[in-house]
TORKOL-4160 file (C-alpha; in steps of 0.2 Angstrom, whole numbers, padded with zeros to 4 digits, m for minus):
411
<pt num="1" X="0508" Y="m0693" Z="0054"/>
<pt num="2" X="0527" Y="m0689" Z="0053"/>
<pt num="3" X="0540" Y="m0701" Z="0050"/>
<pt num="4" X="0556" Y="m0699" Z="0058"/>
<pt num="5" X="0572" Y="m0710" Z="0054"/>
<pt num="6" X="0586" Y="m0708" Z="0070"/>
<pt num="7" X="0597" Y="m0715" Z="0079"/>
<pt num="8" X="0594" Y="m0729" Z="0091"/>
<pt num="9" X="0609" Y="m0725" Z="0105"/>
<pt num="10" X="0612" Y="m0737" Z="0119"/>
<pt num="11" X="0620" Y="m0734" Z="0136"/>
<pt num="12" X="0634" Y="m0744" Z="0143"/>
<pt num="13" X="0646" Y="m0739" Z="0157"/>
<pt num="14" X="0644" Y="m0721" Z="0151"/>
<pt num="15" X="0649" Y="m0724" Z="0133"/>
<pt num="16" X="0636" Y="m0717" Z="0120"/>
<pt num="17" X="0639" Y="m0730" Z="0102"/>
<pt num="18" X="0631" Y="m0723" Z="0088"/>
<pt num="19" X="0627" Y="m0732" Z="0073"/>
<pt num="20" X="0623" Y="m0722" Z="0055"/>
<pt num="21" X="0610" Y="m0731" Z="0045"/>
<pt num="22" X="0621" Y="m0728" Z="0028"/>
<pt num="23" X="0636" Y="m0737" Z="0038"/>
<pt num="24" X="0641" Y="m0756" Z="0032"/>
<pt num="25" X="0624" Y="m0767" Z="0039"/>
<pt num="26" X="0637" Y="m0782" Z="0044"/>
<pt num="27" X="0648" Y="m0770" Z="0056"/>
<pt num="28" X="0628" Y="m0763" Z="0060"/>
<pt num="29" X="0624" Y="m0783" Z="0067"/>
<pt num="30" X="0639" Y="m0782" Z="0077"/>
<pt num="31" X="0637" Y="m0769" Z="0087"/>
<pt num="32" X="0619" Y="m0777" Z="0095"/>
<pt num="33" X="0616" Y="m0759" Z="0106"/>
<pt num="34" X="0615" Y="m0750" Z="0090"/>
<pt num="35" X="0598" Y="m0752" Z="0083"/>
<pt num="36" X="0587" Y="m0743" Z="0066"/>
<pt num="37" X="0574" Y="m0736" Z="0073"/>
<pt num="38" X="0558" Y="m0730" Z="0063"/>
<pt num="39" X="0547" Y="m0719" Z="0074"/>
<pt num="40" X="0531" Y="m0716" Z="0070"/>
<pt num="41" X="0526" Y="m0700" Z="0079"/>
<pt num="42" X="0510" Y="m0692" Z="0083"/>
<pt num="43" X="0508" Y="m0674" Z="0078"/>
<pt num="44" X="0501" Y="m0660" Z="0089"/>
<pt num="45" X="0486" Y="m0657" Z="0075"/>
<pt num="46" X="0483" Y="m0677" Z="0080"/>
<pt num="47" X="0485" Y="m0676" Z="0098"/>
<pt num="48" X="0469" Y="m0663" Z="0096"/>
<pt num="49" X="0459" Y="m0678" Z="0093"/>
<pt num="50" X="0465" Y="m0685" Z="0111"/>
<pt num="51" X="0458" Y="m0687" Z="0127"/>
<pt num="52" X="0470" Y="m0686" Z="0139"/>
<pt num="53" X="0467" Y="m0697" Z="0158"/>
<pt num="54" X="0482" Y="m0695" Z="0168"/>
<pt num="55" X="0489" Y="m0705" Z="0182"/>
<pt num="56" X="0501" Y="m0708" Z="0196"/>
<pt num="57" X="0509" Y="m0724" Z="0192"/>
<pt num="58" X="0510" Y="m0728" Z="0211"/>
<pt num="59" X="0492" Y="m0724" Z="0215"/>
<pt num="60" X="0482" Y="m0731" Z="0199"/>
<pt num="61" X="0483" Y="m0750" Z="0203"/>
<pt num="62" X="0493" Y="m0764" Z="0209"/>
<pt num="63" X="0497" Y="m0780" Z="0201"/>
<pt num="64" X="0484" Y="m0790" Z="0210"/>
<pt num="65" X="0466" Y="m0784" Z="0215"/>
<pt num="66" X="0463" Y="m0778" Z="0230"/>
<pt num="67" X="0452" Y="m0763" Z="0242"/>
<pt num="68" X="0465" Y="m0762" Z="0252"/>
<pt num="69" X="0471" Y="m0742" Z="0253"/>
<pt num="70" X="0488" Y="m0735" Z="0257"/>
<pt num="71" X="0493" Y="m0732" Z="0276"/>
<pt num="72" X="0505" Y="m0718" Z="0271"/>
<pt num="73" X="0502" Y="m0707" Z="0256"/>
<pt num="74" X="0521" Y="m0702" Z="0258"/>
<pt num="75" X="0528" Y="m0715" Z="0253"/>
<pt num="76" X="0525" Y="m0730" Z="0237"/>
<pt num="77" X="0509" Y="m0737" Z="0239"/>
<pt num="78" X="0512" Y="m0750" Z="0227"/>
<pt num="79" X="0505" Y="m0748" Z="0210"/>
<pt num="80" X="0513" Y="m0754" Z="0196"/>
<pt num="81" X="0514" Y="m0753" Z="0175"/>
<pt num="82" X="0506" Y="m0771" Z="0174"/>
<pt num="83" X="0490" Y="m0764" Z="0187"/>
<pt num="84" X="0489" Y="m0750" Z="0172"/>
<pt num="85" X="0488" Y="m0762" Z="0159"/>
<pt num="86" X="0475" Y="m0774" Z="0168"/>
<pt num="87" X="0464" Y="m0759" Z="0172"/>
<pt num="88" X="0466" Y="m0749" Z="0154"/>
<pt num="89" X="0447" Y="m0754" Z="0150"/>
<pt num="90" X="0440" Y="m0743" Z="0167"/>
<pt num="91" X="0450" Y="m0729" Z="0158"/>
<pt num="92" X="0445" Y="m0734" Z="0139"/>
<pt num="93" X="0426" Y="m0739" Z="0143"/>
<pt num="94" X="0424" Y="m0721" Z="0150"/>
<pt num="95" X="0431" Y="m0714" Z="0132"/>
<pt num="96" X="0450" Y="m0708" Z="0135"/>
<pt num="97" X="0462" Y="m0712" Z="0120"/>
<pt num="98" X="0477" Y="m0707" Z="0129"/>
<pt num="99" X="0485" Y="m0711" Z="0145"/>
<pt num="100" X="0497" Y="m0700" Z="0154"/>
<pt num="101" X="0509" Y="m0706" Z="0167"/>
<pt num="102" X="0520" Y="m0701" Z="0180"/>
<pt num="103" X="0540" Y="m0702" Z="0177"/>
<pt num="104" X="0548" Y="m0720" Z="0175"/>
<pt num="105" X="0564" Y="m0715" Z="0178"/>
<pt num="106" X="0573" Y="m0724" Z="0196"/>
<pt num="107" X="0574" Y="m0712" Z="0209"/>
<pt num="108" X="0584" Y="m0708" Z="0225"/>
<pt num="109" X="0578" Y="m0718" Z="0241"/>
<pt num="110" X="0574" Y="m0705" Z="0252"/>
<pt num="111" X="0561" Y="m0713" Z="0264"/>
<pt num="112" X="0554" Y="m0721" Z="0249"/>
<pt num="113" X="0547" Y="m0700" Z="0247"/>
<pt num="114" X="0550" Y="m0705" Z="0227"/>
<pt num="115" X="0533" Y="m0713" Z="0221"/>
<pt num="116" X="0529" Y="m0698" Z="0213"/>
<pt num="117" X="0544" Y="m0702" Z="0200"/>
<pt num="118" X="0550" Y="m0684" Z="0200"/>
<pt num="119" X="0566" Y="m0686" Z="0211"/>
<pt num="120" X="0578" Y="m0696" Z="0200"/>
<pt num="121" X="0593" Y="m0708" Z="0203"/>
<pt num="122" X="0596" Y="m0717" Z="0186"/>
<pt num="123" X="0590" Y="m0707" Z="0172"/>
<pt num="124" X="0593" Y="m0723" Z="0163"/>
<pt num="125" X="0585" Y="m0736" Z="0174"/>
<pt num="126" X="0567" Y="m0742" Z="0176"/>
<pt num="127" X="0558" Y="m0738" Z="0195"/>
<pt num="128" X="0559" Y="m0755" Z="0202"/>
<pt num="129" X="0543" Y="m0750" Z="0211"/>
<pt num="130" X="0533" Y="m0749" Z="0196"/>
<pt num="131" X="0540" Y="m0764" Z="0188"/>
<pt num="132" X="0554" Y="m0768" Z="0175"/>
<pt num="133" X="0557" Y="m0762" Z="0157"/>
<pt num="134" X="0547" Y="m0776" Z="0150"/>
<pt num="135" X="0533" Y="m0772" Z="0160"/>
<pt num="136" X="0532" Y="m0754" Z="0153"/>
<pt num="137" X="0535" Y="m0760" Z="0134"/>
<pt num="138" X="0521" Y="m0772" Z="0135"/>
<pt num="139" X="0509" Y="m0756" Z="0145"/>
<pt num="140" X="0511" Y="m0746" Z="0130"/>
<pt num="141" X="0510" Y="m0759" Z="0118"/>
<pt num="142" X="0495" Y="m0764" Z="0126"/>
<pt num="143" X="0489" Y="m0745" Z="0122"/>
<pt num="144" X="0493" Y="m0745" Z="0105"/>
<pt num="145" X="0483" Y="m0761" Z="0101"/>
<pt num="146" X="0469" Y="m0750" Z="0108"/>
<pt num="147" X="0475" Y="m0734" Z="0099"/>
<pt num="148" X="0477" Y="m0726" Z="0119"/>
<pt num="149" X="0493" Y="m0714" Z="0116"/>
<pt num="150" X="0506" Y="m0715" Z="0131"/>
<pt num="151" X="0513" Y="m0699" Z="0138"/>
<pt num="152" X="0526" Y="m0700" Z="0150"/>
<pt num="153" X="0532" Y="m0688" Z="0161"/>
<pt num="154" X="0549" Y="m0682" Z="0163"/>
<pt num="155" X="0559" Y="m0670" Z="0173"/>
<pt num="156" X="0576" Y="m0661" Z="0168"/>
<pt num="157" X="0578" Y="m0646" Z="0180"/>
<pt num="158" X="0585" Y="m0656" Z="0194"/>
<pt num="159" X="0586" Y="m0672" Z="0202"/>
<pt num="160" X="0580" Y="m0678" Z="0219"/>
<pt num="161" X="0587" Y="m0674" Z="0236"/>
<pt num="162" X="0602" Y="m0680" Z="0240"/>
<pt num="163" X="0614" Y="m0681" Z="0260"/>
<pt num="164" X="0628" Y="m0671" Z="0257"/>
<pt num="165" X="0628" Y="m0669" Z="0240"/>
<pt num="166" X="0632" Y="m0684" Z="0237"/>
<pt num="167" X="0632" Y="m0685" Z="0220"/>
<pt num="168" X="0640" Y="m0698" Z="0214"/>
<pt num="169" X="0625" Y="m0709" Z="0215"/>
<pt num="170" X="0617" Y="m0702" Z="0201"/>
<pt num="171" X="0619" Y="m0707" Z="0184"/>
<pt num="172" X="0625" Y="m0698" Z="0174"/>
<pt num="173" X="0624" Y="m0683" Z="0181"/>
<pt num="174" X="0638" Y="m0689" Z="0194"/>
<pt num="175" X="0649" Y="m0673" Z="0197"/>
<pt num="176" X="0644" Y="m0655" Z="0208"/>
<pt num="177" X="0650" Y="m0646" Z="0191"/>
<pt num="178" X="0636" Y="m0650" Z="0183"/>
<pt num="179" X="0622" Y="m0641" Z="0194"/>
<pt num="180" X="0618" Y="m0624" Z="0199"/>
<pt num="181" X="0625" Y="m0619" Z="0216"/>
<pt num="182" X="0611" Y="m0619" Z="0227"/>
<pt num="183" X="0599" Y="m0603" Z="0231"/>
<pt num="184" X="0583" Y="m0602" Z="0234"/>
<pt num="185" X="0566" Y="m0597" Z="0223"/>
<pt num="186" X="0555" Y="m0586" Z="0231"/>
<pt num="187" X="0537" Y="m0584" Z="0224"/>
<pt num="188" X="0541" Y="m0565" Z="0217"/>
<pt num="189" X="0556" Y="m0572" Z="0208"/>
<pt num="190" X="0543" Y="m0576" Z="0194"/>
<pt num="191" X="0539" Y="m0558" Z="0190"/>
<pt num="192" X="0555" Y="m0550" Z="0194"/>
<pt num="193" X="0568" Y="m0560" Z="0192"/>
<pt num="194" X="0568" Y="m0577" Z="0178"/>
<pt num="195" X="0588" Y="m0579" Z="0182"/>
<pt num="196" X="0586" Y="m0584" Z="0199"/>
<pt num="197" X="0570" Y="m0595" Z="0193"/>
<pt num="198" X="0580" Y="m0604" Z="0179"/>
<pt num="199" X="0598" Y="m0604" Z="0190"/>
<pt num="200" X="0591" Y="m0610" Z="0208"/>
<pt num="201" X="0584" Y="m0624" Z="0217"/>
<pt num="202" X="0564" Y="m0627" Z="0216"/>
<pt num="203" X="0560" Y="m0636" Z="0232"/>
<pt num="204" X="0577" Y="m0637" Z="0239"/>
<pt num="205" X="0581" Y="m0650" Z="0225"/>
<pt num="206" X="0600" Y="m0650" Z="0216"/>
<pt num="207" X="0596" Y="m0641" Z="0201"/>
<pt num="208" X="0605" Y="m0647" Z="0182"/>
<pt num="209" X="0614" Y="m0634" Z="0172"/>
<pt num="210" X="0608" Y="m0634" Z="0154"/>
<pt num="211" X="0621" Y="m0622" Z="0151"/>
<pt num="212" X="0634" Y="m0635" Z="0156"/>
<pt num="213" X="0638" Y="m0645" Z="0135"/>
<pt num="214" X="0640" Y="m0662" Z="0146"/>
<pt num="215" X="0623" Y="m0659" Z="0153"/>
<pt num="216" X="0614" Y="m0654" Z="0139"/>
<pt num="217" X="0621" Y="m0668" Z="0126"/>
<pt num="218" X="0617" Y="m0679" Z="0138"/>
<pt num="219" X="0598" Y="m0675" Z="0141"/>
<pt num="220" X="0593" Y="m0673" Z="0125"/>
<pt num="221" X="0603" Y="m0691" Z="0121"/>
<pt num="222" X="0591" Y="m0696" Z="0135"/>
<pt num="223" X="0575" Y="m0690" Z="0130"/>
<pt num="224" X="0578" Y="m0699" Z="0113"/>
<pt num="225" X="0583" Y="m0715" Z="0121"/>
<pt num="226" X="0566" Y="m0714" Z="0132"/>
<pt num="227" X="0554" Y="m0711" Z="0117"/>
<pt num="228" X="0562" Y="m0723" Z="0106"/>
<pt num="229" X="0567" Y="m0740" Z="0118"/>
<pt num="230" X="0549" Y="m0739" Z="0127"/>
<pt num="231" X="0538" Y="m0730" Z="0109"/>
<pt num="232" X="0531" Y="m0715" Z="0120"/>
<pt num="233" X="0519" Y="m0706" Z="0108"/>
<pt num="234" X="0522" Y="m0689" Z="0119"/>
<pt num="235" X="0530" Y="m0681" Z="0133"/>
<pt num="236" X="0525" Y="m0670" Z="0148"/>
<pt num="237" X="0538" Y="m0659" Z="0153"/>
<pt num="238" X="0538" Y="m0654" Z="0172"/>
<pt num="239" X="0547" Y="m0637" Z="0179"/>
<pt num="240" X="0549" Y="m0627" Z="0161"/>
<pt num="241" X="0551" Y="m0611" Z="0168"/>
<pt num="242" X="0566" Y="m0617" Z="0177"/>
<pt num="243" X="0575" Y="m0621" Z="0162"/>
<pt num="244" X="0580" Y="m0608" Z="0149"/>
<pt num="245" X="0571" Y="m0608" Z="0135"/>
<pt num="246" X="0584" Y="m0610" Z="0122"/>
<pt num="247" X="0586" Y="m0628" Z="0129"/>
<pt num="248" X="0569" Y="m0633" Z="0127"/>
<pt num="249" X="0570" Y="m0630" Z="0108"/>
<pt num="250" X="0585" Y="m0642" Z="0107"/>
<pt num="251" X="0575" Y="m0655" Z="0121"/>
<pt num="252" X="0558" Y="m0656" Z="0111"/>
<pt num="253" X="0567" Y="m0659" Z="0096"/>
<pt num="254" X="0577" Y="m0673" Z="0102"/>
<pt num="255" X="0562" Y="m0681" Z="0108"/>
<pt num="256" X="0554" Y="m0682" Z="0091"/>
<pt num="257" X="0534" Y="m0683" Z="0098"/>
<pt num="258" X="0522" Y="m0671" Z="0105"/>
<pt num="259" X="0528" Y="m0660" Z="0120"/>
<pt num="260" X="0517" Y="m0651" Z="0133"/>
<pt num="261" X="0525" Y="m0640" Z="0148"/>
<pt num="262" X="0521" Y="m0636" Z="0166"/>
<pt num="263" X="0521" Y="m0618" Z="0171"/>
<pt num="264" X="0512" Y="m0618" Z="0186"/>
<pt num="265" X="0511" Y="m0597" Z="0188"/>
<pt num="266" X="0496" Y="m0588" Z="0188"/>
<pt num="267" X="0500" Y="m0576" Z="0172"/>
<pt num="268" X="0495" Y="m0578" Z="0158"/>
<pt num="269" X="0508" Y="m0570" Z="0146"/>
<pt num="270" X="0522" Y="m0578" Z="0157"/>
<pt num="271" X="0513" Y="m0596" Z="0154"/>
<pt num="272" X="0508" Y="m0595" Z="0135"/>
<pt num="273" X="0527" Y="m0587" Z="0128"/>
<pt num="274" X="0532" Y="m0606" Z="0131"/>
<pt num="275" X="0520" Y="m0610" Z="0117"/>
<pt num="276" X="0535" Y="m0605" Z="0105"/>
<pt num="277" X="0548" Y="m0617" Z="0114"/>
<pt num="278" X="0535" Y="m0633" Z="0114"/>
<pt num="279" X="0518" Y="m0640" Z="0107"/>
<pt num="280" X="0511" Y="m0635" Z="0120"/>
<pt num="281" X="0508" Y="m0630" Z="0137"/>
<pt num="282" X="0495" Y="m0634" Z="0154"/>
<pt num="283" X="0484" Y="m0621" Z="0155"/>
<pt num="284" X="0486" Y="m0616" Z="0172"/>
<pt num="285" X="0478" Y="m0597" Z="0170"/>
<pt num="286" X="0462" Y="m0606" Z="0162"/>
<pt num="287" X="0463" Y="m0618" Z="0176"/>
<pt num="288" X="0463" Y="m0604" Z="0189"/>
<pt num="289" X="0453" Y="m0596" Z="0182"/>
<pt num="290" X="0438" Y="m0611" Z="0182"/>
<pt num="291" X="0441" Y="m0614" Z="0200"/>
<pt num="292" X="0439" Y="m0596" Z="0204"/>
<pt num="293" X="0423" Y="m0594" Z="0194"/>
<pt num="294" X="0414" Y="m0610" Z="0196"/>
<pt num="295" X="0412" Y="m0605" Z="0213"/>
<pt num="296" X="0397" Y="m0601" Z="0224"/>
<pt num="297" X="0404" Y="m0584" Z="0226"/>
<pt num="298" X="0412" Y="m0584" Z="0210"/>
<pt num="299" X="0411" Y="m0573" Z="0194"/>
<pt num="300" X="0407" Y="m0580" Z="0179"/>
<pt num="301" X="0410" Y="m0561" Z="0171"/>
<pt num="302" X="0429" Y="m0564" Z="0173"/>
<pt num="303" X="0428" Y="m0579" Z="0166"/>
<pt num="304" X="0419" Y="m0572" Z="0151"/>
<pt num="305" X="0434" Y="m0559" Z="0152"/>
<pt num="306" X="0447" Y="m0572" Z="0151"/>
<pt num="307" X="0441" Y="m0582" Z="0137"/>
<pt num="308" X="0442" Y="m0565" Z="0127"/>
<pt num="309" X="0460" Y="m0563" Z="0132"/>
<pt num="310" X="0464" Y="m0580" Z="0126"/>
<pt num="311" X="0454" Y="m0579" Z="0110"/>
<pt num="312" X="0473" Y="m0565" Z="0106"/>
<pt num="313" X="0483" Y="m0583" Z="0111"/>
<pt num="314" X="0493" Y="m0591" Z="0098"/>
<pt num="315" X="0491" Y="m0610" Z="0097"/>
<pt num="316" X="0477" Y="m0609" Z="0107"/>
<pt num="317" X="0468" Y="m0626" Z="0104"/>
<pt num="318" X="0483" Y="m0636" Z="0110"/>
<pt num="319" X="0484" Y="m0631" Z="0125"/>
<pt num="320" X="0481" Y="m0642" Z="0140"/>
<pt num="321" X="0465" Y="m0640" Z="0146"/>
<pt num="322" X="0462" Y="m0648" Z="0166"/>
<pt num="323" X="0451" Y="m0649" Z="0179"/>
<pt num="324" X="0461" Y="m0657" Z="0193"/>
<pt num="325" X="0480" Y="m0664" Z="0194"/>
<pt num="326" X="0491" Y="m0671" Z="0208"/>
<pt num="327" X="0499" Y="m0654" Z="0211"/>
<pt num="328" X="0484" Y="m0645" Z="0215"/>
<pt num="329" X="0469" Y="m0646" Z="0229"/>
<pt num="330" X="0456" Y="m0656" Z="0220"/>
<pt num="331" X="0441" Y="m0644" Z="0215"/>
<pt num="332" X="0428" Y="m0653" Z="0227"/>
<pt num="333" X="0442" Y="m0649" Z="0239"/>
<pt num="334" X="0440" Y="m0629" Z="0236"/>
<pt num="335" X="0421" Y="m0630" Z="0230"/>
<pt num="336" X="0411" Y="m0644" Z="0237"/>
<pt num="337" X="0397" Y="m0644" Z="0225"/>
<pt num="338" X="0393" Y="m0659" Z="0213"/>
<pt num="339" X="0384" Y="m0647" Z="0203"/>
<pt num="340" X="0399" Y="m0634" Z="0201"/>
<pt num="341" X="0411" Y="m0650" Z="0198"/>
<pt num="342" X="0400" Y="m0655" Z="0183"/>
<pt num="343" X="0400" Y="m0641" Z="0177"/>
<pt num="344" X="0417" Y="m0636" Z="0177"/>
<pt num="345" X="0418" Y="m0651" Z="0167"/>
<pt num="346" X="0407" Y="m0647" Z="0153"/>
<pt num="347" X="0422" Y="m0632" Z="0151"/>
<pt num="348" X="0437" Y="m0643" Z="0151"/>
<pt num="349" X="0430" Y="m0652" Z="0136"/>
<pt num="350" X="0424" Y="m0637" Z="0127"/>
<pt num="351" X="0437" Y="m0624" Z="0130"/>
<pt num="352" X="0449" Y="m0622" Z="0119"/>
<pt num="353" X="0464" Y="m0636" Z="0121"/>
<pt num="354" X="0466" Y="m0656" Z="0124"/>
<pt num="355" X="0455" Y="m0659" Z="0139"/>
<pt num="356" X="0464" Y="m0669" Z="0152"/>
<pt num="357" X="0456" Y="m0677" Z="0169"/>
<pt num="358" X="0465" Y="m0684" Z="0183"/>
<pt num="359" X="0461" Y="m0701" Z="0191"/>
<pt num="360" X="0451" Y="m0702" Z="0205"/>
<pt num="361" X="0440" Y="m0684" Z="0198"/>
<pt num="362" X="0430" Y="m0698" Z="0192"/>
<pt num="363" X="0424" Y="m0704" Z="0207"/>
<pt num="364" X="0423" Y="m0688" Z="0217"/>
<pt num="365" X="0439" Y="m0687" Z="0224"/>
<pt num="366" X="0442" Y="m0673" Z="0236"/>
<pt num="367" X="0459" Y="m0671" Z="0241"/>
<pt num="368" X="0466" Y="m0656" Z="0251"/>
<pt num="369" X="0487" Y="m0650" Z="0245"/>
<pt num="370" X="0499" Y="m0663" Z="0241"/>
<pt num="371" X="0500" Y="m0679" Z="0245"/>
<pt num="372" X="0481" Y="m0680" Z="0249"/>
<pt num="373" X="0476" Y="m0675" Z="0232"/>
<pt num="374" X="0485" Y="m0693" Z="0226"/>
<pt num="375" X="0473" Y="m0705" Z="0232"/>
<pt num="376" X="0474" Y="m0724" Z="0230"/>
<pt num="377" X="0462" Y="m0729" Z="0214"/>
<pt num="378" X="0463" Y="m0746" Z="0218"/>
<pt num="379" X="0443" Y="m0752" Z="0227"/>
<pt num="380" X="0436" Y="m0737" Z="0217"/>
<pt num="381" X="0435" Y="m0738" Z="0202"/>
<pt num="382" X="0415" Y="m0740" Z="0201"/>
<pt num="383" X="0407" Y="m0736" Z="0181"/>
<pt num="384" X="0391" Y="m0731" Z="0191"/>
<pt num="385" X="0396" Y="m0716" Z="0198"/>
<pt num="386" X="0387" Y="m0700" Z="0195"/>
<pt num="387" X="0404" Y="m0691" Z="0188"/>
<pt num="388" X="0411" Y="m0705" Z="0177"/>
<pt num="389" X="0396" Y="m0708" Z="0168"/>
<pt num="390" X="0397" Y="m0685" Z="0163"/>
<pt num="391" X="0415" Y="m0690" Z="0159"/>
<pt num="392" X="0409" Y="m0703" Z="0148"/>
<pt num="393" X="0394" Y="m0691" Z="0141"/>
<pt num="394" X="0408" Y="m0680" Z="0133"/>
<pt num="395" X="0422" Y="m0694" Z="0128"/>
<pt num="396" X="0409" Y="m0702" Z="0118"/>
<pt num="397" X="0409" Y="m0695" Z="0102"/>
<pt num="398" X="0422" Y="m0697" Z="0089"/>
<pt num="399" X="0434" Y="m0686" Z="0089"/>
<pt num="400" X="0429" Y="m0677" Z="0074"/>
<pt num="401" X="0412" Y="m0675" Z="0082"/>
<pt num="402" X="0420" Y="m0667" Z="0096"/>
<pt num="403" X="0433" Y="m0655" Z="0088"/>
<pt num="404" X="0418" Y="m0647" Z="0079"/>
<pt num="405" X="0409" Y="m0647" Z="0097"/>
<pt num="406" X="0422" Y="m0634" Z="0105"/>
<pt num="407" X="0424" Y="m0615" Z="0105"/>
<pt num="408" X="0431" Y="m0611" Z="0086"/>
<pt num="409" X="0449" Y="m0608" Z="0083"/>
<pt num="410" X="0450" Y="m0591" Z="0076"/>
<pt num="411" X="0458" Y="m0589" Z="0059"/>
């Protein structure tokens, strides 16, 4: 367990106060945004011990019951931090000892498109949707009274769309100087060219330059006023490839807790270099290569081949080992066989790596590409089915138990 003293910064009208622990503790009192902050944070050698159940905020639960689903998958459907908290027992009961969630940050209004937390207004504002900054405290206090660790996603590439680029309405990100001009990243980009990947716009979104020293004081003042005020115990760190690399050291350690990336591209090298700019990173090669093998026509040979690759992988065993997520066809989606799906479960949790299953994989979800892969929880959440109960066969035992049950890390 490391302890960390820091800073506790507080926001207002774009002044950042700051308040040294060895400064008068009178002149301390005064100044009530400035606060000592103790943070105990996890370490990646702990977060081994996890078992990671993520979640989109908007699709887990609402505040009330209800089998009600969602007419548009578009747009907010209406779940809430206070329907996580009165449903953490589904996710404990079936042996997950961590919780991630999607971002919690307020985002643009663009035909309510935001639910997915991933297109941000107010860096330093709570989503409405999802309920207030009391509301999230008490979620991951709750948590913590059931030692469940809360990851939180967050996103600093860009920010979401906006008419005209009209950036004034972002905060506090409010002028054109501090983005990219916008071009476009094509697929090839990633093996040819890592400037246009880092200096572009992914999906058409204004794109933050780290390079800029407003915008980088500023995000990593951010990340540290995220994990402090609302006591995340790690981060998830959408888009790294888009950002340079050198950022991400600065970022990571601002944070303070455990840090796993997303590089969603299909080579392996390119994916696992961003182990030495972070704790750790999804395993989207081993993912590929899972639903490629565990496949009625699939090679199990390849796999065989790919674990021998990895086995040459630095860091190995904290990598984020995963099944399904809400950026991806589900796997019943591409291979509709229960016995394949139980299967390729058996592998998450014993690969090499934090395991990490969606919501709804549970249950048999079989959603097609974005946003059908992001179905409602709320009305399914039945303990009796076939695929909760394997989840639960290979939570069950202690961690300890566990780390001794997957593939040895090489010396």
């Amino acid at each position: 367990m490391c302890i960390r003293d820091r800073y506790q910064r507080r926001v207002h009208g774009g002044i950042d106060i700051k308040v040294n622990q060895d400064q008068d503790m009178t002149k301390t009192l005064l100044i009530l945004s400035a606060i000592l902050y103790i943070s105990l944070c996890k370490t990646k050698e702990e977060w081994k011990s996890r078992v990671i159940y993520q979640l989109l905020t908007d699709r887990f639960a609402k505040d009330t019951p209800t089998n009600e689903g969602c007419q548009d998958l578009r747009s907010y459907c209406g779940g809430t931090f206070q329907g996580i908290m009165k449903n953490l027992d589904y996710i404990q009961e079936m042996g997950f000892n961590a919780i991630w969630i999607s971002p919690v940050v307020e985002n643009v209004d663009d035909n309510y498109m935001g639910y997915h937390g991933y297109h941000a207004k107010n860096f330093y504002k709570i989503n409405p949707k999802f309920g207030t900054e009391e509301d999230l405290k008490a979620l991951v206090d709750d948590c913590h009274k059931r030692d469940v660790w809360v990851m939180v996603d967050v996103v600093t590439n860009h920010i979401g769309p906006l008419k005209e680029h009209n950036y004034s309405q972002i905060f506090p990100f409010n002028k054109p100087e501090y983005y990219h001009n916008s071009c476009e990243i094509k697929q090839e980009d990633y093996l040819y060219n890592q400037q246009i990947v880092e200096d572009c716009w992914l999906h058409d979104l204004p794109d933050l330059n780290q390079s800029h020293p407003f915008v980088r004081e500023q995000l990593n003042q951010w990340i540290r006023w995220l994990v402090d005020t609302f006591k995340f115990d790690g981060i998830r760190i959408s888009s790294i490839p888009n950002v340079p690399k050198d950022f991400w050291v600065e970022f990571v350690q601002s944070a303070g807790v455990f840090s796993i990336g997303e590089n969603s591209v299909d080579i392996e090298n390119y994916v696992y270099d961003y182990l030495d700019s972070m704790d750790s990173v999804l395993n989207y090669p081993g993912y590929n290569q899972v639903v490629r093998s565990f496949n009625e026509q699939g090679s199990l040979l390849d796999l065989e081949q790919y674990l021998k690759r990895l086995e040459t992988v630095p860091k190995k065993e904290f990598l984020g080992s995963f099944l399904d997520n809400h950026d991806n066809k589900r796997f019943l989606n591409v291979n509709p066989s229960f016995y394949l799906l139980r299967n390729a479960i058996v592998f998450t949790f014993a690969q090499y790596g934090i395991p990490i299953i969606y919501s709804g994989t549970e249950q048999g979800f079989r959603g097609g590409d974005d946003p059908f892969n992001r179905e409602v929880m709320w009305g399914r959440m039945f303990k009796e089915s076939d695929v909760y109960q394997y989840c639960l066969l290979y939570t069950s035992p202690s961690p300890r138990d566990r780390q001794k049950s997957r593939m040895p890390s090489s010396a």
